[in-house]
TITOR-645312 format. One line per field, with one value per atom (N, C-alpha, C): x, z, y; atom name; residue number from 1. Coordinates in pm, whole numbers, plus 32768, in hexadecimal, padded with zeros to 4 digits. Example, Ala and Ser with C-alpha at 12.3 -4.5 7.8 and 13.67 -1.06 7.14 Angstrom:
X [8527 84CE 8528 8505 8557 850A]
Z [830C 830C 830C 82C4 82CA 8313]
Y [7DC7 7E3E 7EB6 7F1F 7F96 8003]
at [N CA C N CA C]
i [1 1 1 2 2 2]
# end
This chain:
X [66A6 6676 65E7 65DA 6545 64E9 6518 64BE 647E 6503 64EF 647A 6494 6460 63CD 638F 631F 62BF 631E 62DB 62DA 6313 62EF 6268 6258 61EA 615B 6186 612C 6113 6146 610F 60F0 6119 60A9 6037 5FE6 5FA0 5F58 5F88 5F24 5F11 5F55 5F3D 5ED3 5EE4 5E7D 5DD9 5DFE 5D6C 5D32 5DAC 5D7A 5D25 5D6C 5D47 5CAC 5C97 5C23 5B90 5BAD 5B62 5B40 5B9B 5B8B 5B37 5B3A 5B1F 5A5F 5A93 59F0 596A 59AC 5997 594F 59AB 598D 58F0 5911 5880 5818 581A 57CB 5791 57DC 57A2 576B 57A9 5741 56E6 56AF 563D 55EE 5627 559F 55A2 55D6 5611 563E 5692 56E8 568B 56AF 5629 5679 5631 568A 561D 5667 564E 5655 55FE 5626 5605 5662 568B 56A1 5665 56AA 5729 5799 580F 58A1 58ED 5948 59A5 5985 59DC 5A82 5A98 5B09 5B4F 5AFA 5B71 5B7A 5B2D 5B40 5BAD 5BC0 5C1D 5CBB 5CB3 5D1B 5D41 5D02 5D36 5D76 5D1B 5D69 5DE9 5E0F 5EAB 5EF2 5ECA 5F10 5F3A 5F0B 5F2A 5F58 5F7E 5FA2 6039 6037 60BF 613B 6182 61B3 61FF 6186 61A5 61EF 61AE 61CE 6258 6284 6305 637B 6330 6383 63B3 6383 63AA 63E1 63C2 642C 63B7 6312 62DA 62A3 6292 6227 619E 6163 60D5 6096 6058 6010 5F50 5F1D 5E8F 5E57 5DF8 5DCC 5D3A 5D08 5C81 5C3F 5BD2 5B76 5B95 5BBE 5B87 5B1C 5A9D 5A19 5A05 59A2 5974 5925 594A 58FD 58B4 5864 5801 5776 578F 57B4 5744 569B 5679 56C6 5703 5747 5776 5772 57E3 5844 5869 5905 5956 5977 59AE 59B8 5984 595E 5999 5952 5974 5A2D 5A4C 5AD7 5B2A 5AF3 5B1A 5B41 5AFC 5B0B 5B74 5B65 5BEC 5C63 5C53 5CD2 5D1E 5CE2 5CF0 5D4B 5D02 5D4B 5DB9 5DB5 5E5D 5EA1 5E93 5EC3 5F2E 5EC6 5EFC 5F5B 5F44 5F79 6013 6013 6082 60CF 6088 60CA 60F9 609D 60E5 6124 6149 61D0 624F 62BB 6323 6386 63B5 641A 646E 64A0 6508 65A5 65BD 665A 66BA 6717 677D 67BB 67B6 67F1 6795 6703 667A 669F 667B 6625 65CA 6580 64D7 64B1 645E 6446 63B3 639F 62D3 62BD 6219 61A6 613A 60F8 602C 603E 5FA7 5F7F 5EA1 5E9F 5DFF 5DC5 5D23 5D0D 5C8C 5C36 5BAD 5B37 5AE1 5ABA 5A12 59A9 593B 5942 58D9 58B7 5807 5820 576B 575D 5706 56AD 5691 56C8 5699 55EA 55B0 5557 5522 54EF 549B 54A4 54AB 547F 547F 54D3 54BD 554A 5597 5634 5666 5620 562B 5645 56B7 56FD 56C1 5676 5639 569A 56C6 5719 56DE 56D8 56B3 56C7 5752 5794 5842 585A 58DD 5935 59BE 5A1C 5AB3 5AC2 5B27 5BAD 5BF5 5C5D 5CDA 5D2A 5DB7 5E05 5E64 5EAF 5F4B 5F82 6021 6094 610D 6144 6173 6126 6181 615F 616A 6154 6116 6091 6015 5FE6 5F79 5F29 5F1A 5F15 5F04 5E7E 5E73 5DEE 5D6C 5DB1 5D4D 5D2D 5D82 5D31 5D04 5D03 5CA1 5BF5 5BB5 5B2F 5B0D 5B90 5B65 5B93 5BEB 5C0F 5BA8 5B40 5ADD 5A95 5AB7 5AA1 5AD7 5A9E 5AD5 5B8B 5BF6 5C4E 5C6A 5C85 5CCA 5D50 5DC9 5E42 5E99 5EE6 5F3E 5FBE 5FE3 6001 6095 60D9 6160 6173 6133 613F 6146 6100 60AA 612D 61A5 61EF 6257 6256 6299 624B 61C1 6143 60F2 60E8 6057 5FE7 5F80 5EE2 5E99 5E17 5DE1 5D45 5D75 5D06 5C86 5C82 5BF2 5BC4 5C43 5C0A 5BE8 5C06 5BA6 5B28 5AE8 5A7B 5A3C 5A5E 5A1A 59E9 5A5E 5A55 59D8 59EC 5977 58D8 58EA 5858 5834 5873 588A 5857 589B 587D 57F7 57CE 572B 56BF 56E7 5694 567F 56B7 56E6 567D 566B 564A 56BE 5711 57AE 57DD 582F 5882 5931 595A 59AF 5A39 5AA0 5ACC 5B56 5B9E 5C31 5C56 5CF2 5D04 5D9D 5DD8 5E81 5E7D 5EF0 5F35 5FAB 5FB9 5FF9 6044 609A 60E4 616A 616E 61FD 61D0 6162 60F2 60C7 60C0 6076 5FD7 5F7B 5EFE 5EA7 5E1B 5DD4 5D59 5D3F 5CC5 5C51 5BEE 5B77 5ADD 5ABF 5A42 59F3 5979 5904 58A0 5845 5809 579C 5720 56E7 56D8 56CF 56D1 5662 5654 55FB 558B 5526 54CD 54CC]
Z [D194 D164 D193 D22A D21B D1EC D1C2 D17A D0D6 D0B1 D028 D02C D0D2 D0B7 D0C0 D113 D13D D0C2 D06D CFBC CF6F CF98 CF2C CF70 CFE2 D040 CFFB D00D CFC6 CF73 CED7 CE4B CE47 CE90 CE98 CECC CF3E CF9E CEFC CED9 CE5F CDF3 CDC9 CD61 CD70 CDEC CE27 CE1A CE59 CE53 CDDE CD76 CCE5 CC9D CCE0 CC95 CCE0 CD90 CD80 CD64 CD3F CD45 CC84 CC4C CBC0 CBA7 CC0F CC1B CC32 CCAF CCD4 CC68 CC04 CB99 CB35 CAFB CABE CAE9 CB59 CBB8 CB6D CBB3 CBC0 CB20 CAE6 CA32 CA11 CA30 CA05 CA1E CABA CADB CAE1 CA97 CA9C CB23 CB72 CBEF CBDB CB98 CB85 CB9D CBD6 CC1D CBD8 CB6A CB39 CB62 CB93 CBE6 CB54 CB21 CA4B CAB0 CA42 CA6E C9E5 C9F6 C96D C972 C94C C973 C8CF C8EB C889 C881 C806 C7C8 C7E4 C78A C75E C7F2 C862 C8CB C915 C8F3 C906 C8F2 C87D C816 C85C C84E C89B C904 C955 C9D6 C9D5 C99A C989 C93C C8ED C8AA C914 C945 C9C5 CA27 CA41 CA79 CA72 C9CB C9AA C997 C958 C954 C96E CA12 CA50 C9FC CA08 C9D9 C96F C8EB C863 C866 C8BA C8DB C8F5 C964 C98F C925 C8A7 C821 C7FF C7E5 C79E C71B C744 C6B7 C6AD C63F C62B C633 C6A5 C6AE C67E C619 C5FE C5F9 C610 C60A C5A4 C54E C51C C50A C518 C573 C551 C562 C519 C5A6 C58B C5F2 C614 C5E0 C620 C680 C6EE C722 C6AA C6E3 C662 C6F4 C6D6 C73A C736 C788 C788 C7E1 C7FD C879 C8B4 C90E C945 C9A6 CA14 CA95 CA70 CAB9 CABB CAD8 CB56 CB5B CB2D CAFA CA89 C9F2 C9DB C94D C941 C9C1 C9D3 C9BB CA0F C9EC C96E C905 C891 C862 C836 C823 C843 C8C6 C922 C8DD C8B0 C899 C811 C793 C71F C743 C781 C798 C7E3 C831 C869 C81B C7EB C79A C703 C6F2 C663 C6C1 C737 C756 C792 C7D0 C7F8 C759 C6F8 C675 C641 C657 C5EA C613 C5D6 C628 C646 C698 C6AD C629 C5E8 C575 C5BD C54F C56E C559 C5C4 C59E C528 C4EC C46C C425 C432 C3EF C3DD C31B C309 C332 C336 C372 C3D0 C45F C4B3 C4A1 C4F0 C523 C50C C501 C4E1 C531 C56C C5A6 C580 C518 C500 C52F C56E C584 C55A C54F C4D4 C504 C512 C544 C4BE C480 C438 C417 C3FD C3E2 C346 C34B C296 C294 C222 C1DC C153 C135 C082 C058 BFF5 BFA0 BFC8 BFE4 BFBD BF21 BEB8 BE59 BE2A BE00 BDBE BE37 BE93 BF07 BF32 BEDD BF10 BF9A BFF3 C08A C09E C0E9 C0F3 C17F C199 C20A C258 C2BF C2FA C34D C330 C392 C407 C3C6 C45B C454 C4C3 C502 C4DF C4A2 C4C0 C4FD C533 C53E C519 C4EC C4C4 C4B7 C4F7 C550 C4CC C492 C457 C456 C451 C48C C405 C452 C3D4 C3E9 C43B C480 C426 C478 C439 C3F7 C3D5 C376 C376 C334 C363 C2E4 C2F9 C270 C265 C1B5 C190 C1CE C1A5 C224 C2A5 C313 C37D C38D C337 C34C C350 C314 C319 C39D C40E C478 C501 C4D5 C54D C5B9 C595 C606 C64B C645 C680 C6E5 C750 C7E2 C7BA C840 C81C C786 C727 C6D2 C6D3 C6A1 C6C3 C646 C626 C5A7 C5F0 C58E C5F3 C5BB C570 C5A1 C5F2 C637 C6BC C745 C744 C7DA C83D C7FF C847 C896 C830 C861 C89F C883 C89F C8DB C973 C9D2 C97C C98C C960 C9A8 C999 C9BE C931 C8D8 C86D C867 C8E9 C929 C8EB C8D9 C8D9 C86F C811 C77F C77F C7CD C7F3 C834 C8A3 C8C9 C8AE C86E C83E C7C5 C783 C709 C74A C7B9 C80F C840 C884 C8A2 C829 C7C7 C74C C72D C70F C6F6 C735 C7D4 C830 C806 C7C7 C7BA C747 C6DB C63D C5D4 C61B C5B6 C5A4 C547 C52C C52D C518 C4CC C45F C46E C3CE C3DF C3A0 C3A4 C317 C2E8 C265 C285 C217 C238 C193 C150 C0ED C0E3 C13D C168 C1C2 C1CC C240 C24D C299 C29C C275 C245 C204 C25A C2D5 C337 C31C C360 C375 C3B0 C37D C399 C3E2 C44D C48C C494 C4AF C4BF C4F4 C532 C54E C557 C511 C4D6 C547 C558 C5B7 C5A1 C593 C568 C5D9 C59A C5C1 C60C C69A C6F6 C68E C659 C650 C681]
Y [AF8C AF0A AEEF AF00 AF10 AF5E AFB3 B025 AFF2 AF9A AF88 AF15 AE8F AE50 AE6C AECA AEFA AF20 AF74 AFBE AF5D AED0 AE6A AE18 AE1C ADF5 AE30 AECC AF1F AF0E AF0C AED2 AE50 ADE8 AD80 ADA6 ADA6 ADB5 AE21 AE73 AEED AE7F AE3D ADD1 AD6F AD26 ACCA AD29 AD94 ADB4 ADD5 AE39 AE5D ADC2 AD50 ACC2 AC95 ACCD ACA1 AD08 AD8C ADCC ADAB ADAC AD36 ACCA AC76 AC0F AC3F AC6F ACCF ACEE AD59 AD96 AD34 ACBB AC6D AC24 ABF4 ABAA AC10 AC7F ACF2 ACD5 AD0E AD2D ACA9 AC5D ABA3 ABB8 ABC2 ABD5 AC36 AC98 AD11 AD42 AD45 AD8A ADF9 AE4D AEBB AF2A AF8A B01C B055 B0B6 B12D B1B6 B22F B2A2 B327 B331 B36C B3FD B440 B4EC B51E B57A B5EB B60F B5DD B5EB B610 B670 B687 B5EE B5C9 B585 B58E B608 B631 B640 B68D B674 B61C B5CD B558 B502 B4F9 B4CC B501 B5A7 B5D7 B5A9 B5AB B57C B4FB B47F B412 B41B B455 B467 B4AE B4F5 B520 B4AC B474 B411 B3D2 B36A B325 B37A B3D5 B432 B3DC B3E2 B3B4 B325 B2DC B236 B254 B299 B2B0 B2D9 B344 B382 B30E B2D7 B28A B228 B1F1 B194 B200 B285 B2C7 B2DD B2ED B2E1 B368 B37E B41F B3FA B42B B419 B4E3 B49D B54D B539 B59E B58D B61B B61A B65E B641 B6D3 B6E4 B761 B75B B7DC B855 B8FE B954 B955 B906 B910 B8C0 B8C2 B808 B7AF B730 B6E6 B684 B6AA B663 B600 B581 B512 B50F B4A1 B465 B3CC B3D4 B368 B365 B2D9 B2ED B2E2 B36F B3A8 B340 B307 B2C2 B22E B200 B189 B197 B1E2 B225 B23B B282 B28F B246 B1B8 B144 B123 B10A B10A B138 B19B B222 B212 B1D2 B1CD B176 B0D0 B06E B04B B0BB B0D5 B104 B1B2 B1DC B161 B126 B0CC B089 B043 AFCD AFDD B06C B0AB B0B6 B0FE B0F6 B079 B021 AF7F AF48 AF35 AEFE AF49 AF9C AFFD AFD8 AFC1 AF79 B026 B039 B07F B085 B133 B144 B0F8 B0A6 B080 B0FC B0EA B140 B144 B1DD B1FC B207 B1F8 B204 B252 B284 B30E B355 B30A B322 B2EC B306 B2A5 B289 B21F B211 B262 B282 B2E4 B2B9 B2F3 B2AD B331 B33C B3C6 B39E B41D B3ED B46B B44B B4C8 B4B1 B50E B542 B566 B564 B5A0 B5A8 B5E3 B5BE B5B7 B541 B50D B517 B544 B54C B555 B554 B558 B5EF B60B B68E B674 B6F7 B6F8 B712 B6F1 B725 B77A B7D4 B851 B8D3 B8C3 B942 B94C B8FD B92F B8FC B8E2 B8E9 B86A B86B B7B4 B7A3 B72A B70F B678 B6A4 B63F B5DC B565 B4D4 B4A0 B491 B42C B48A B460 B46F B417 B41D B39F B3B9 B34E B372 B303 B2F2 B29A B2E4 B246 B217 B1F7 B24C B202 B1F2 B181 B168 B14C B151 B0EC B099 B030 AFCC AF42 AED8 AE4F AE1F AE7C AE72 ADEC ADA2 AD5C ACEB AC5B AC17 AC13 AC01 AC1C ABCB AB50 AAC7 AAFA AB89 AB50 ABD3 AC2A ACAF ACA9 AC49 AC27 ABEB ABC3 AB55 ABD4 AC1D AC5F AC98 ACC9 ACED AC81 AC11 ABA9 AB5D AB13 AB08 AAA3 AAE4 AA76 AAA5 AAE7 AAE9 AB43 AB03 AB64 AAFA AB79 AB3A AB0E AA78 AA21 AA59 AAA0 AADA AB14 AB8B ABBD AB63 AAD7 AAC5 AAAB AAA9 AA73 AB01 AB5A ABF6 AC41 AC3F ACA6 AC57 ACBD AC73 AC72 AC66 AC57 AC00 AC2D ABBA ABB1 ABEC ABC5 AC03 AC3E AC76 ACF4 AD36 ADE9 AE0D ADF2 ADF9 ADE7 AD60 AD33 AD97 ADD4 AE22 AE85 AEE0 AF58 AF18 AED1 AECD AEBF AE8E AE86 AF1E AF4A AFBC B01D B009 B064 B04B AFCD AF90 AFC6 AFF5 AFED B0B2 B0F5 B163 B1A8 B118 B147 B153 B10C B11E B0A5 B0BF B054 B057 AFF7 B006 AFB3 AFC8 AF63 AFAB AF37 AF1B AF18 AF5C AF63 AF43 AEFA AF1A AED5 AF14 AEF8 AE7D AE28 ADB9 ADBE AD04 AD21 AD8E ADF4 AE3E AEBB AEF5 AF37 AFAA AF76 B003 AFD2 B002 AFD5 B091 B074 B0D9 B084 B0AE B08D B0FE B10A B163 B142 B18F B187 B221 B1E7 B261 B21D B2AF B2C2 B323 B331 B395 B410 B470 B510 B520 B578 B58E B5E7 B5F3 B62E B6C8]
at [N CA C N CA C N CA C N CA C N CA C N CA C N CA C N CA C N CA C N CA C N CA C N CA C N CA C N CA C N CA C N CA C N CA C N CA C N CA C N CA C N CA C N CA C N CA C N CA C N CA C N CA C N CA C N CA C N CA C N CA C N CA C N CA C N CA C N CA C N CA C N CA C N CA C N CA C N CA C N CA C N CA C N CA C N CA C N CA C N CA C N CA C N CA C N CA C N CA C N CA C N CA C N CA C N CA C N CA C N CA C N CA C N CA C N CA C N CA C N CA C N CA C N CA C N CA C N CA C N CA C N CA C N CA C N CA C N CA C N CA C N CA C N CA C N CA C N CA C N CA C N CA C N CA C N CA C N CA C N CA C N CA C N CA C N CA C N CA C N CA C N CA C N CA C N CA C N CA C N CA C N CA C N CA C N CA C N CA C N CA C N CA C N CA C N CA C N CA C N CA C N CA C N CA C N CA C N CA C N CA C N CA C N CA C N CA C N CA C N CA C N CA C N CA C N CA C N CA C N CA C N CA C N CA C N CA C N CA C N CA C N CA C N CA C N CA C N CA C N CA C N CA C N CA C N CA C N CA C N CA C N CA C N CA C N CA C N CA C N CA C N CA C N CA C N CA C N CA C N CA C N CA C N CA C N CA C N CA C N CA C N CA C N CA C N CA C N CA C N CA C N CA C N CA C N CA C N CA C N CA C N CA C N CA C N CA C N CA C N CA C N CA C N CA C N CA C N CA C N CA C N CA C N CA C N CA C N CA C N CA C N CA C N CA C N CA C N CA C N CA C N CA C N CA C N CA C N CA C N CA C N CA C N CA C N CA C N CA C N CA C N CA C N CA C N CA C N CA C N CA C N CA C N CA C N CA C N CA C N CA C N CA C N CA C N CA C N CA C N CA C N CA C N CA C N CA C N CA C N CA C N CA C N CA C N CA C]
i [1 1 1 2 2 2 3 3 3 4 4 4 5 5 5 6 6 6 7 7 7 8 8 8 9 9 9 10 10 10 11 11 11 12 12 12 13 13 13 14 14 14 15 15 15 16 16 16 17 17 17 18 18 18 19 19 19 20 20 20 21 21 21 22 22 22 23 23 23 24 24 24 25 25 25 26 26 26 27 27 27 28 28 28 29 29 29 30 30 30 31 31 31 32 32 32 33 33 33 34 34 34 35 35 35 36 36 36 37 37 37 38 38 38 39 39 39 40 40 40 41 41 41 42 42 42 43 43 43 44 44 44 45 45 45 46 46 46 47 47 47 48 48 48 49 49 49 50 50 50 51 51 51 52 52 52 53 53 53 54 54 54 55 55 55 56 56 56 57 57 57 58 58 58 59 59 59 60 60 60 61 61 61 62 62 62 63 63 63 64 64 64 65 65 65 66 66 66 67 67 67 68 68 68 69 69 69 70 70 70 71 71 71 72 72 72 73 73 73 74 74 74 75 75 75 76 76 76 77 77 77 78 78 78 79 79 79 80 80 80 81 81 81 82 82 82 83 83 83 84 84 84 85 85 85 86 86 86 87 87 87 88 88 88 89 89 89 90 90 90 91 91 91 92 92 92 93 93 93 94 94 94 95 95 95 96 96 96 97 97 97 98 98 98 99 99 99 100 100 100 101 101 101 102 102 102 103 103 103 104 104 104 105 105 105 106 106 106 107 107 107 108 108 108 109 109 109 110 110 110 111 111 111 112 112 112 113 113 113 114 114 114 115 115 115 116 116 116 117 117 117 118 118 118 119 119 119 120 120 120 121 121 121 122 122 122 123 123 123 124 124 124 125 125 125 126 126 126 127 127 127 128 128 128 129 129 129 130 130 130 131 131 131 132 132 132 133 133 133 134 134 134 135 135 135 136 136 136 137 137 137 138 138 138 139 139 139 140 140 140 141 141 141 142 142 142 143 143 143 144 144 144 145 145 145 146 146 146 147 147 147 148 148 148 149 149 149 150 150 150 151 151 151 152 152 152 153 153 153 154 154 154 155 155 155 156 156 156 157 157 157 158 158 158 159 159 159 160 160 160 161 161 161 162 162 162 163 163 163 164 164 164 165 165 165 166 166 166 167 167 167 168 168 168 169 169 169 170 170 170 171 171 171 172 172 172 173 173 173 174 174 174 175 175 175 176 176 176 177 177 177 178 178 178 179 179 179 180 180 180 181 181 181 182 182 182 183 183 183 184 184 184 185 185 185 186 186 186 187 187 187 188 188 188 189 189 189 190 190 190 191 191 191 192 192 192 193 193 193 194 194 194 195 195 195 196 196 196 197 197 197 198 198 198 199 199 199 200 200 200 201 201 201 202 202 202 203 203 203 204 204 204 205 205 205 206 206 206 207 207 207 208 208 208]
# end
């Protein structure tokens, strides 16, 4: 019994801080405070690693988390760990809104994440010249109503069927989109309605 009570000690005490280093973050990006440390850095294992991570959680709902990804590096100037952030934030959240398959499902959850470079035909030389990097989160969970997909990267926004089952604090969208800005990227939310599943993404242009 004390053991159990101690590991619930523990995920508070990790919660509290995940909330003020959030809190932190936010300040920071208002004010033009945020130090980013830019590296020539692989995307894609990037990407990997965070599904690795997330793994676990996904398992634990019982969801299929898959990633598909170029054998090349696709490489990216950005802090690593910032940028990560981001990334992290989509798998995250693709897996917090997916609800667990009910027993007797055919099919269960899905987070599928996908790596890829995009560019413009060149002209008359055949040779496809690649831009930016993207990468997008897509689930089949609760999907998103049409009204609040234009507001979601904005501070404090959270769809108000979840707020009562699902922590949040409204923030991490916000960030990650600052984050992305501060990068040369963007990014944008799609879902086919509520019950729908939702695709998130963010593009990023390609290291030179």
């Amino acid at each position: 019994r004390a053991k159990e009570a101690v590991q619930k000690i523990g995920v508070s005490a990790d919660e509290l801080i995940g909330l003020i280093n959030t809190l932190l973050d936010v300040r920071k990006v208002e004010e033009g405070r945020m130090e980013y440390q830019f590296a020539k850095i692989d995307l894609a294992k990037m990407v990997a690693d965070v599904v690795e991570l997330e793994r676990p959680v996904a398992e634990g709902k019982k969801l299929e988390l898959t990633l598909a990804a170029p054998d090349q590096p696709v490489f990216i100037n950005a802090d690593g760990e910032k940028f990560k952030q981001v990334i992290q934030n989509l798998v995250d959240n693709a897996i917090k809104y997916t609800p667990t398959a009910s027993t007797g499902s055919p099919q269960g959850g899905f987070v599928k994440v996908e790596v890829r470079a995009e560019g413009s035909q060149e002209q008359g030389t055949g040779n496809k010249e690649f831009r930016v990097a993207r990468v997008s989160v897509s689930d089949s969970g609760l999907g998103v109503p049409a009204d609040l997909i234009p507001h979601l990267f904005e501070e404090f926004i959270r769809d108000e069927r979840v707020k009562k089952e699902i922590r949040g604090t409204g923030l991490g969208l916000y960030i990650a989109r600052k984050i992305a800005e501060a990068h040369g990227g963007k990014m944008r939310a799609e879902s086919a309605g509520e019950g729908k599943g939702s695709t998130f993404s963010v593009t990023v242009p390609l290291a030179q």
